[in-house]
C-alpha positions as CSV (number, residue, x, y, z in Angstrom):
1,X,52.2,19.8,-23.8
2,X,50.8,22.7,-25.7
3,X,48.6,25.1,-23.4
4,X,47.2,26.1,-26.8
5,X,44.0,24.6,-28.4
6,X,43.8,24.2,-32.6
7,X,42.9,27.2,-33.0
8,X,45.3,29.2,-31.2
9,X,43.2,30.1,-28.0
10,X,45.5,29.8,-24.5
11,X,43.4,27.5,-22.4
12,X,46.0,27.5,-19.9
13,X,44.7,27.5,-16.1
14,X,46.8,30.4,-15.6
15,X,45.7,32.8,-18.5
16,X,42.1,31.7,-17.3
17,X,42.8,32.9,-13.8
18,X,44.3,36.4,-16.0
19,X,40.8,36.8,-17.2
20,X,39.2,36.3,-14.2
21,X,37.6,39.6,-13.4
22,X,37.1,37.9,-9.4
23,X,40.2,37.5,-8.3
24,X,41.1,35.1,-5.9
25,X,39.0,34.4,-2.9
26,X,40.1,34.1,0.9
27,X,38.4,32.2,3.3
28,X,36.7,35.2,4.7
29,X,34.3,35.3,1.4
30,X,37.4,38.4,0.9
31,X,38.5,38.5,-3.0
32,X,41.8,39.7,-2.2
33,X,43.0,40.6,-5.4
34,X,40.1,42.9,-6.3
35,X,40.9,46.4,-7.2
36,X,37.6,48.0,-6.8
37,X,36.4,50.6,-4.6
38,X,33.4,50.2,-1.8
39,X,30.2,51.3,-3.6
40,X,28.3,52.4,-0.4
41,X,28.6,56.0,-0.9
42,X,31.4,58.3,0.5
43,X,33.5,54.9,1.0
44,X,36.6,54.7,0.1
45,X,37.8,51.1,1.5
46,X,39.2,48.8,-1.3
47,X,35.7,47.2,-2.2
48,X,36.6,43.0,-1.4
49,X,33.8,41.6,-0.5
50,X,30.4,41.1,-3.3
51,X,27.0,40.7,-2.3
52,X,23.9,40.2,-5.0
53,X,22.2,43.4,-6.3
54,X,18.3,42.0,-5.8
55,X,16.7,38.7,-5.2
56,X,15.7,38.8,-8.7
57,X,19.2,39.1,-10.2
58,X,21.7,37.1,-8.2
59,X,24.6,36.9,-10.0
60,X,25.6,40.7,-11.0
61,X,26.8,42.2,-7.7
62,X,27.3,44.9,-5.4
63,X,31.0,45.3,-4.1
64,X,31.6,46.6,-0.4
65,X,34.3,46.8,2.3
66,X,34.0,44.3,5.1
67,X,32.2,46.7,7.4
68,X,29.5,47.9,4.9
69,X,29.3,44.3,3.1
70,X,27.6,43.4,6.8
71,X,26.0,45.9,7.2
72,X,24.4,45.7,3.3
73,X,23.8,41.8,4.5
74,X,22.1,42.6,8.1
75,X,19.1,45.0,5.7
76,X,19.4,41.8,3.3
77,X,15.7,40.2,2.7
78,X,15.1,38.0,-0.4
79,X,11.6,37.9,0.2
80,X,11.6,41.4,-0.2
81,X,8.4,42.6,-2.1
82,X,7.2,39.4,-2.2
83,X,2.9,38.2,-1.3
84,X,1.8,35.8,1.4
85,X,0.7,34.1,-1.5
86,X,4.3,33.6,-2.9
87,X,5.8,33.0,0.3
88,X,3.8,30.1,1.2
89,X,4.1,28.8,-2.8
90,X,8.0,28.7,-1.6
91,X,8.1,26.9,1.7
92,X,5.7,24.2,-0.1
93,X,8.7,23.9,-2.8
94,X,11.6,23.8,0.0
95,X,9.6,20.8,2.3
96,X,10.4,18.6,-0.7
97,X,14.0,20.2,-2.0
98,X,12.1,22.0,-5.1
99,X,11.1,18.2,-6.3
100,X,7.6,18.1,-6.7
101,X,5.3,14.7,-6.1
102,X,3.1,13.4,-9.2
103,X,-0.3,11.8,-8.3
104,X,-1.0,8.2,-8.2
105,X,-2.8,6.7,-10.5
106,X,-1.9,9.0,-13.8
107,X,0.7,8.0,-15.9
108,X,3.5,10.8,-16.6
109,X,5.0,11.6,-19.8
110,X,8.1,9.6,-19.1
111,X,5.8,6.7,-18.1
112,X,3.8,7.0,-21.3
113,X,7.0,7.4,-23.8
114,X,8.0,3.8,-22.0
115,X,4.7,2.2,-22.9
116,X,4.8,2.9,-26.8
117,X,8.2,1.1,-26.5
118,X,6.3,-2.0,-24.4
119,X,7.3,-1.2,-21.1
120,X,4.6,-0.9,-18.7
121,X,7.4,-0.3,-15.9
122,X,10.6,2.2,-16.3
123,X,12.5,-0.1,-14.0
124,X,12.2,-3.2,-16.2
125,X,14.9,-1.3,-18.1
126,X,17.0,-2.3,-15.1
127,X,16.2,-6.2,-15.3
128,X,15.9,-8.7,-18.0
129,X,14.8,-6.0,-20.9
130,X,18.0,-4.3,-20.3
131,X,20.0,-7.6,-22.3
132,X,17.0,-8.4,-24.6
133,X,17.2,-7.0,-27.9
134,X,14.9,-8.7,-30.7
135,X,16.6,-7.2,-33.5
136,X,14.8,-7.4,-37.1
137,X,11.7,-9.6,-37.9
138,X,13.4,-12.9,-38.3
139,X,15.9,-12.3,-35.4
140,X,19.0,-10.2,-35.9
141,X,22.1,-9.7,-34.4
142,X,22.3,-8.9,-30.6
143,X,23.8,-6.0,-29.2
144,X,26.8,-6.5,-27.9
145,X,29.6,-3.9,-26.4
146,X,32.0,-2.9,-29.6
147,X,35.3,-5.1,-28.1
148,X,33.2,-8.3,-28.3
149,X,31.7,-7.3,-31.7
150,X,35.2,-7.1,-33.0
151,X,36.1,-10.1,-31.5
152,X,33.4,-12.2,-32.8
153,X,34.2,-10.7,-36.6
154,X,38.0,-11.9,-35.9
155,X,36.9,-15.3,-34.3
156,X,34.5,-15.3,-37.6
157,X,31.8,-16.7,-35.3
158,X,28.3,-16.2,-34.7
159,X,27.0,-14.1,-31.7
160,X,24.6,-16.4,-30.8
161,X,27.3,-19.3,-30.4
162,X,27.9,-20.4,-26.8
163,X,31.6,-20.0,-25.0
164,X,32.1,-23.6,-25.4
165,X,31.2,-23.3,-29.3
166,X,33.2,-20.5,-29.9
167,X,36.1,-22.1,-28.3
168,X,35.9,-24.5,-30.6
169,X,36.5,-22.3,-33.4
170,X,39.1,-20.3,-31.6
171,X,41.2,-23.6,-30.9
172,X,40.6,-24.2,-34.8
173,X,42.2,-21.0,-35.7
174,X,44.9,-21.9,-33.2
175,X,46.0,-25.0,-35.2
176,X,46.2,-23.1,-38.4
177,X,47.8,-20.2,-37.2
178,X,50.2,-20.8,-34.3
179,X,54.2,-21.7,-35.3
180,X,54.4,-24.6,-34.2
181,X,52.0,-26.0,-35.7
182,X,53.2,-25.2,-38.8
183,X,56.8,-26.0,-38.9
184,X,57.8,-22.7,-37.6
185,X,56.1,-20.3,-39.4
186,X,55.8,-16.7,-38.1
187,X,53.9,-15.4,-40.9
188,X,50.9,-15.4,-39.1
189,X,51.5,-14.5,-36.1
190,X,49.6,-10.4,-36.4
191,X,46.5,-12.8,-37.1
192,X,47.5,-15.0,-34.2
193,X,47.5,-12.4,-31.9
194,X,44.3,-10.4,-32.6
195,X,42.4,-14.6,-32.6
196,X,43.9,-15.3,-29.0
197,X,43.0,-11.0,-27.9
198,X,39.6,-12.3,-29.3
199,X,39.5,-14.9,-27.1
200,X,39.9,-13.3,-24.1
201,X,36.9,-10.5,-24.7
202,X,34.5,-13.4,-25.1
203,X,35.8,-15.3,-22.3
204,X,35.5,-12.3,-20.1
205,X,32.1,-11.5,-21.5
206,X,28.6,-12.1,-19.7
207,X,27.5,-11.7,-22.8
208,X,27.6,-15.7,-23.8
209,X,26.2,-18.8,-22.5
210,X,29.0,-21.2,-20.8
């Protein structure tokens, strides 16, 4: 298989890992294939080990040899700077995972967007409403998954047929189409095959009344 996209870009896992300014990590947190130097000054150890520059901008880093990566880590505060105020505005955030409670009693956006659609609950969604689609003013078609769409177009029944009626048509189609009910002709047979495939997505379906 080509490792190429259609435009001519190597998406390969490999040439990824060749553009990977990070290197390969060890289980020490070590990325042993990292070619820079220790930043903590007069070092010259091979710089392995990456710790964030400020609590404010974790993802650009600071690269240090073991010994001055624990050191860097041991002076390491992220609430650094940061008010009583703010502090306690965090540990109220981390008691509930950063997810925060809505009052009783007043409906949310969400909740409101569900009632111009005539749901006064979200989870109704989840019961009967979840099947029930009125279609247009005089009743339209139902939804239904595409495979059982198709099959009712090649059955050339109606959706709001029952198993047993549609079966009816299906064994219908069967007497026209199979061989041997018609002396031996084949001719038919594509069609045959795409009625009985029909078949077998409605009877499989939930979708239809027994």
């Amino acid at each position: 298989m080509s490792k190429t996209d259609p435009f001519g870009f190597d998406i390969s896992v490999s040439a990824s890992k060749k553009k990977n300014p990070r290197g390969r990590r060890g289980m020490s947190g070590a990325f042993d294939t990292s070619t820079r130097v220790c930043e903590h000054p007069g070092c010259e150890e091979s710089g392995q080990y990456r710790a964030p520059k400020s609590p404010d901008v974790l993802d650009d880093y600071l690269w240090f040899c073991k010994d001055h990566v624990r050191e860097y880590n041991n002076k390491w505060n992220f609430f650094e700077n940061a008010t009583e105020a703010e502090l306690e505005a965090q540990f109220s955030k981390d008691r509930v995972w950063e997810r925060e409670t809505k009052p009783f009693g007043k409906k949310s956006e969400e909740q409101r967007a569900w009632a111009r659609l005539g749901v006064d609950d979200p989870h109704q969604v989840l019961g009967e409403n979840a099947t029930r689609n009125p279609g247009k003013a005089n009743g339209g078609t139902r939804r239904l998954p595409p495979t059982e769409r198709k099959a009712i177009e090649i059955l050339d029944a109606k959706d709001t047929m029952s198993k047993a009626e549609i079966r009816k048509v299906y064994k219908s189609l069967i007497k026209v189409l199979h061989p041997d009910m018609n002396g031996g002709d084949r001719s038919h047979e594509d069609q045959l095959t795409e009625v009985v495939w029909a078949w077998d997505q409605i009877k499989a379906s939930r979708h239809f009344a027994d």
